[in-house]
Structures are given as C-alpha cells and as structure tokens.
N, C-alpha and C positions, 0 to 999 in steps of 0.2 A: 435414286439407287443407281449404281454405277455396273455396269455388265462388259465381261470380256469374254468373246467370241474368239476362240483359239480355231483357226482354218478358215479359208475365204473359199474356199468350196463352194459350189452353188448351195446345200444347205444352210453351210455356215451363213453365207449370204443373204437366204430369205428369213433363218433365225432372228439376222442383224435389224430387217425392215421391221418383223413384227413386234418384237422387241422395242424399237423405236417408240414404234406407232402406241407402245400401250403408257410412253412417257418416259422411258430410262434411261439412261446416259450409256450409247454404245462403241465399245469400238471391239474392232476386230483384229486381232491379229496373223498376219501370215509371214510363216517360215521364208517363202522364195522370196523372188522381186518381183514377180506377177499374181494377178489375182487367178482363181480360177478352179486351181486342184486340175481334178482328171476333166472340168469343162475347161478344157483353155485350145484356141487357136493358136498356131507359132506360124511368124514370116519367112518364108525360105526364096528369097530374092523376088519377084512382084506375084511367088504362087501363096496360098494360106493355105495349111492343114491343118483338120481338126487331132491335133495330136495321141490323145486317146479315147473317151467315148466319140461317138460321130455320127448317133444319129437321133432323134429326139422322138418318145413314141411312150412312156410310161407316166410321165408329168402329167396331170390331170388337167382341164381346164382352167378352172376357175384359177391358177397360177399360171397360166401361158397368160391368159386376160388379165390380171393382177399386174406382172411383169412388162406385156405387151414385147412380149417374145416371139419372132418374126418366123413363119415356119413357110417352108416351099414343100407347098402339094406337088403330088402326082397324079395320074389314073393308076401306074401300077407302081406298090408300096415293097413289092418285094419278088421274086422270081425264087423258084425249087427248081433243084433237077431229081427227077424221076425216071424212071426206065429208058435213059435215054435222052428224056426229052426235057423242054423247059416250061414250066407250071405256071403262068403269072396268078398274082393273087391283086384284083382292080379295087382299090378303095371304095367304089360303088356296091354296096350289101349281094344286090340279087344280081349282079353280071359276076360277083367275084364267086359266091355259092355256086351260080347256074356251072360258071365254065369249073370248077375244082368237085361237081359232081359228074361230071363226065369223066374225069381222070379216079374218083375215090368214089365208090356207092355212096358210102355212108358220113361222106363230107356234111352234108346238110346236119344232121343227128350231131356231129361232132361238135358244129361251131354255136349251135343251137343250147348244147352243154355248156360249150364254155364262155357266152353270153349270159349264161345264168350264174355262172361261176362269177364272172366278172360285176355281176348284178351287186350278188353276196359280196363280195372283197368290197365293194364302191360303200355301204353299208359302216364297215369300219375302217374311213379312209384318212376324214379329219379329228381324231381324238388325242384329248391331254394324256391316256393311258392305253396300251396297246388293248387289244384283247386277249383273251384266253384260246386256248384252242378250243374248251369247249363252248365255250360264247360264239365261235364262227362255225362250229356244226350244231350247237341247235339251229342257228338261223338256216343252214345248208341244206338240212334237213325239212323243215319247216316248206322250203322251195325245190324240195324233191331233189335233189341232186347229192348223198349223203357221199358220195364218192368222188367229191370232194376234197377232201382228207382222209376219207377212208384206205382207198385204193392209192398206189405211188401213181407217180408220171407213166412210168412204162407200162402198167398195167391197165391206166385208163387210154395211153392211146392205143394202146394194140385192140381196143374194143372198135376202133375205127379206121386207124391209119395202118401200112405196112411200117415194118421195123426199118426198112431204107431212110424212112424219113422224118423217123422221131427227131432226129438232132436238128432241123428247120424248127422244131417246136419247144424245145428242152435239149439247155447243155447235158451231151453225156452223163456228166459227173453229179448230176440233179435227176435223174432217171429214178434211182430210188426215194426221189424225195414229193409229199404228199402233190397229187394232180392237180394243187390250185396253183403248184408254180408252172403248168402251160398257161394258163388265164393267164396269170401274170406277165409272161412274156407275149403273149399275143396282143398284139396290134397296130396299128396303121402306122407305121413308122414314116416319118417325115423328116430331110434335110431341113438344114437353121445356114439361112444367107449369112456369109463369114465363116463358116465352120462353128464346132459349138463352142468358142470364144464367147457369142455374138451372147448364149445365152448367159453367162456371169455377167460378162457387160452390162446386160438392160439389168438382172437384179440390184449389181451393184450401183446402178448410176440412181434407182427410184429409193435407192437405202441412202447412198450421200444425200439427195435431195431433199431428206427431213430428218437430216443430222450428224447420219452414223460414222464415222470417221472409221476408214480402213485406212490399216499401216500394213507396209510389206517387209520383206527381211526383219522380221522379230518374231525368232524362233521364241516361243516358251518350253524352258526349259523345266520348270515344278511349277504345280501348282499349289499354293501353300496354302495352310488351313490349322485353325486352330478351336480346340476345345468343339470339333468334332464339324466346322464352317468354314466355309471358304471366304479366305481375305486377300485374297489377290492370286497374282501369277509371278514368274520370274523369269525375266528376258534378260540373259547376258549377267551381272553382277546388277541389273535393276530389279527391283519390285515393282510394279505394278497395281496399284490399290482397286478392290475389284468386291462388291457383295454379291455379285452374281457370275458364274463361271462356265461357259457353256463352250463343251469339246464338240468341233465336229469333224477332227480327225479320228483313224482307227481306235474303237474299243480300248485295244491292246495295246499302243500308243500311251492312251489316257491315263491306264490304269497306273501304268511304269512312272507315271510322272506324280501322283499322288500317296504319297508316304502308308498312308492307313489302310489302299490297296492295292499297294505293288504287289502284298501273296499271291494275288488274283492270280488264276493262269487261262487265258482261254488261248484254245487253237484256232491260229487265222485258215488255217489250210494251206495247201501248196497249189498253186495255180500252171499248170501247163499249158497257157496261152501264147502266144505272140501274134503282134501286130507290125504289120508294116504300111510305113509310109513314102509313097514316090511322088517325083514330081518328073515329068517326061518336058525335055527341048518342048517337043511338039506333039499336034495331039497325035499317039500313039496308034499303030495297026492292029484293031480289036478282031476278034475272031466273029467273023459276019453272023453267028446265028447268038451273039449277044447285045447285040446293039439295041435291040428293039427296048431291051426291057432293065437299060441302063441309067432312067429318074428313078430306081429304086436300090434295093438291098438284089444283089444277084446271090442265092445263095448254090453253089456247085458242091458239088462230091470234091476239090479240089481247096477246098474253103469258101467264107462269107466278101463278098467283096461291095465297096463303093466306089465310082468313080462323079464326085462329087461337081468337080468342073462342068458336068454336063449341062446341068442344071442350073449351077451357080457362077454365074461370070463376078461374084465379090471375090471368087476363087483366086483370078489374075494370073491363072495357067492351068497346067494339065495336071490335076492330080487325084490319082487312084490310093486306095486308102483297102486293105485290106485284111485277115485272119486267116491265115491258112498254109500251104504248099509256096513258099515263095518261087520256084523255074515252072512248075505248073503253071501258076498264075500269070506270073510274067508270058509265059508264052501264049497267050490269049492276048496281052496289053504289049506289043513290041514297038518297043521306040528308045530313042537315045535317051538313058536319063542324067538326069543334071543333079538329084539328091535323091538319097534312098534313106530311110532313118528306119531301124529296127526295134521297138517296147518290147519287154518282156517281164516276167515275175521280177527279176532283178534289178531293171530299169525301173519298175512301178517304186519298189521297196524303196531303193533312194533318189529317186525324183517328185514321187508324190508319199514318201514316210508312210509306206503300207506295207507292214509288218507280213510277212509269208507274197508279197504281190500280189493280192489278195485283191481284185478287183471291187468284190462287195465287201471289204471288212473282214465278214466272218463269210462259214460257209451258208447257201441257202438251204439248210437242211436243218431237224432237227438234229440240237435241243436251242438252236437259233431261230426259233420261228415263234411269229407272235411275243407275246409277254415274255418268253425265253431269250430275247435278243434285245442286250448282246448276256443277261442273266437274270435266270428265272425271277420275275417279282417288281424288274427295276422299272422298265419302260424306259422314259429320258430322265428319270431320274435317278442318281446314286443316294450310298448310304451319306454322303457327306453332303449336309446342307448347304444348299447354293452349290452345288456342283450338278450339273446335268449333261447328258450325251444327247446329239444330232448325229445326223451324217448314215450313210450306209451301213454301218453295224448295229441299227438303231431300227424298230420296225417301220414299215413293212422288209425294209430292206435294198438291194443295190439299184444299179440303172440311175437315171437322171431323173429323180420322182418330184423333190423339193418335199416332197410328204414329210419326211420327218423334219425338215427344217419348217415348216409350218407347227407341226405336231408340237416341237420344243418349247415354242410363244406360249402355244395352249397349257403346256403344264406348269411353267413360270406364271402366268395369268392367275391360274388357280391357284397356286400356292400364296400368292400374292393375296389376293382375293381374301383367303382365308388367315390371314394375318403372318404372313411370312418373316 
C-alpha cells in the first residue's frame, strides 16, 4: 500500500517511520526546501538558531529513545521572576520543591497535583483514538484529583500560586481553559545540541534508513478522492498515486484542500505572539543578576528568554532567542549585533502555512480538546477513507510531542488490521 505524508514536520516525520516499519510504501511530501516545519534550525553565518520552537520538554520518552534525540541537561531547567527576585526551578525533585517552598507555602500541594495530573494524561498518551473528556475524568477522579477538568487553569492555580505568576505556568490566553493544560506545560525543559533542527534530523535520518523517501518543494495542492477514498494527491499539474493520505499540516489547511470538506470551518485563532532571533559579534554584556541561571528558560516580567550558546558550542556563536519586550530584553543582553530576525502570527502563516499563526493549529481550549480535536468524533481519522490528520491540531495537541504523529501509525494499523 502506498502512503503520502503531506508535511515533514517532526510529526509528519515520525508518522513516516512508523508507517514504514508496519511495511508500506512511504513518502512524504514538503512544501519548502528544508525539512523540519516549526522544528528547523537556520545558519546565519558560523551562529545556528532554533528558528521557532527551541526548546524540548513535552516529547515523551520512549520517542526521544526511539529517535535517539540528543538533549543538553541542566541543574536549573527554568528561572521566574517574582517580587523582585529570581526563582530557579533545579531538575533535581526535592532541591527544586525544598527551595520553591520557601518562596510559595503551598508549592509542595501544588506540584504534588500536577504529578498526578500528569500521571492521568500519561494514561491516554499512546492511543489509535483520542479520548473523550469523560473517559479522562472518570480516571481523574478515580485518583482524586476531579479538578482536573473540572476547575480552569486560573482557578486551579490561584488555590496555590499568586496571580503574578500564573503566565510561568499557562499562556494568558489558556487561563480559562480546563487545569490539565498547566500539567501539560509543565516540565523539565531541555536544550537539543544544534538547535531543534537536530530533532527532525535524527527522525528523519531513522525514517530514510528503512525506506521512507522524503521529497522537499512539492507543495500538495488537492487531495483527490473518489467515491468517498482517497487516491492520491496533486502537486503542481502531477497526481500523485496514494491509498493512504496522511496530513500533518494545519486542520484547516487540510480541510480547504479536500473537495467533500472544504464547508468545514474551524477557527485557528489569532495568535499575538512574537519571537525573536539574535546573533551578537560577541558574547554580549548580560545584566549580572542573570547570569547564574542562563542553561535554562529565564522567564522575566519582561518576556521568556534562551540564550542557547551557553550551553551549546554546536551554536557557532552568540545567540539569544527570545518572546517578549524586544529594548527590554536587549537591554539586559548588550552587544553588537550582526542579525536580528523577527516571527510573528504573519511570519508563522506563510513560512510554516499556519492558517491564523496559530502556533498549535487550533486553539488549546475547548471544543479542541481531546476527541473534539480538530472535530468532535474524528480523532486522526476523517470522513474520507484513507485520509487522516497528525500534527498539532490533532490530540493531545501543540509543543514538540511527536504524540500524535505516533498516534496516526496506531490508527492506520488498525484500520489495516481490520480489513481496510
């Protein structure tokens, strides 16, 4: 059986291996000239940036091990500023508790929660079919934590944290959306030697290695289907011959390109993001009380910042990598710079074809949550046989997970299985 992987995305990518691995003729197609999507390194004279995600910390194990995906620890995974002052958070369990309950009474209770929170989500991580929301509150419940989904973000930390510092834990604009999305972003975040380049790289090299042929520059333009199946794609004035068809660009992307559900309408959202990217002559003049706690995520009142070089000499210079106040920030990091590159919602939309800049696809809130995402019922499946969704509008949803591009195998397997 012949399958086409539309995005070389890191899902798209581990779609392609396991795919492979179950025996079927794969190739992948991408729009640009490089592989990668939003995991891509770019060279800016002997410096590397991770051009937009940059830092690796959602991706589950048994896929960093699968891939053999190179990651640079630290002792401190991240820094807050709080009244003042600056909060390290040490990858070490009881030093990172001991010192963040002296700063938070009720730190211990809090992360104590969301270890069980993150218990529950681990539960429904590898599956052919999302779950339901109420398949992940009986189990929530069952482990005593119903608030979970009960309660939103904002109102499960205010049982613990001050308001100063919910946004360390939860983007603003997820505040009302149910408390398993702090589990979800919480955790040990780790630099990837190269910038996150490195991590398409290893997927894609253990996917060529047992077959999968990726091609670059070959936008798909439709994907064509008849008498209700998918029989190819169409790149340019070519077809494509294809019995299996798996998107792992945006939802909304997908949808516009399939005849029988272009009606479809979802909303990506509007994203008010921006990132920036520098490369400094040399290394820059940092404001002495942040030096200490720069092999991590510095998060400030001023923005979220990396300055990756520190750690990483595959870097090949000085570069700071940040979200936030750009003359703020700079004025902490002073030095001559040699290139500055600005992302934004606009940037994302036509450099990585994400409809609204939509960093996760859709938004991470209901009614994209679980079996709702990216539409009630589908999971990685659509109405149209041999057509299926990966990628970040697909559950669990955004960050660098590779989840659902595992997840995609699992539901083609079974359908397979059962006389597809």
């Amino acid at each position: 059986m012949r399958v086409i992987v539309i995005g070389s995305g890191h899902n798209g990518l581990i779609a392609s291996y396991y795919l492979r691995k179950l025996g079927l003729e794969v190739r992948v197609v991408e729009a640009s000239d490089r592989i990668g999507g939003m995991t891509e390194s770019v060279k800016v004279g002997n410096a590397v940036i991770s051009r937009a995600s940059y830092v690796l910390g959602v991706m589950p194990e048994e896929l960093i091990s699968e891939f053999s995906i190179p990651i640079l620890t630290s002792d401190i995974f991240q820094t807050i500023e709080y009244d003042g002052k600056l909060v390290p958070f040490h990858r070490d369990d009881e030093k990172r508790r001991k010192n963040l309950k002296r700063v938070f009474d009720s730190y211990d209770e809090f992360e104590r929660k969301i270890t069980k929170m993150k218990d529950v989500m681990r539960k429904f991580t590898f599956l052919s079919r999302p779950p339901t929301e109420d398949e992940v509150i009986e189990v929530a419940e069952k482990e005593g934590i119903p608030e979970i989904l009960r309660e939103t973000s904002r109102e499960f930390l205010s049982d613990y944290l001050p308001a100063e510092v919910h946004r360390y834990f939860v983007y603003p604009s997820m505040e009302d959306s149910p408390a398993y999305m702090v589990a979800y972003f919480f955790n040990k975040w780790s630099l990837v030697p190269g910038g996150m380049g490195t991590v398409s790289e290893a997927i894609a090299e253990k996917a060529r290695a047992i077959g999968v042929d990726i091609l670059t520059n070959m936008k798909v333009e439709r994907v064509i289907e008849r008498n209700g199946r998918v029989v190819g794609v169409k790149v340019g004035d070519k077809e494509i011959k294809a019995d299996i068809v798996v998107s792992a660009v945006s939802p909304v992307s997908t949808l516009a390109m399939v005849d029988s559900l272009s009606h479809l309408r979802l909303d990506p959202g509007h994203g008010g993001w921006v990132k920036y990217n520098v490369v400094f002559k040399e290394t820059p003049k940092i404001e002495e009380r942040l030096r200490p706690y720069l092999e991590g995520i510095v998060d400030l009142e001023i923005g979220e910042i990396v300055m990756p070089s520190y750690l990483d000499s595959r870097r090949g210079g000085h570069v700071l990598e940040f979200m936030g106040d750009r003359e703020e920030v700079l004025s902490a990091f002073r030095g001559e710079i040699l290139y500055e590159e600005r992302i934004d919602p606009s940037f994302a939309s036509a450099h990585y074809n994400l409809p609204g800049g939509n960093l996760n696809h859709l938004p991470m809130r209901p009614p994209f949550l679980f079996d709702g995402r990216p539409v009630k019922g589908w999971g990685y499946r659509t109405p149209v046989r041999g057509l299926y969704l990966t990628g970040a509008g697909t559950y669990p949803g955004g960050q660098v997970t590779g989840i659902p591009g595992r997840n995609v195998a699992l539901a083609v397997q079974e359908d397979i299985g059962q006389g597809f």
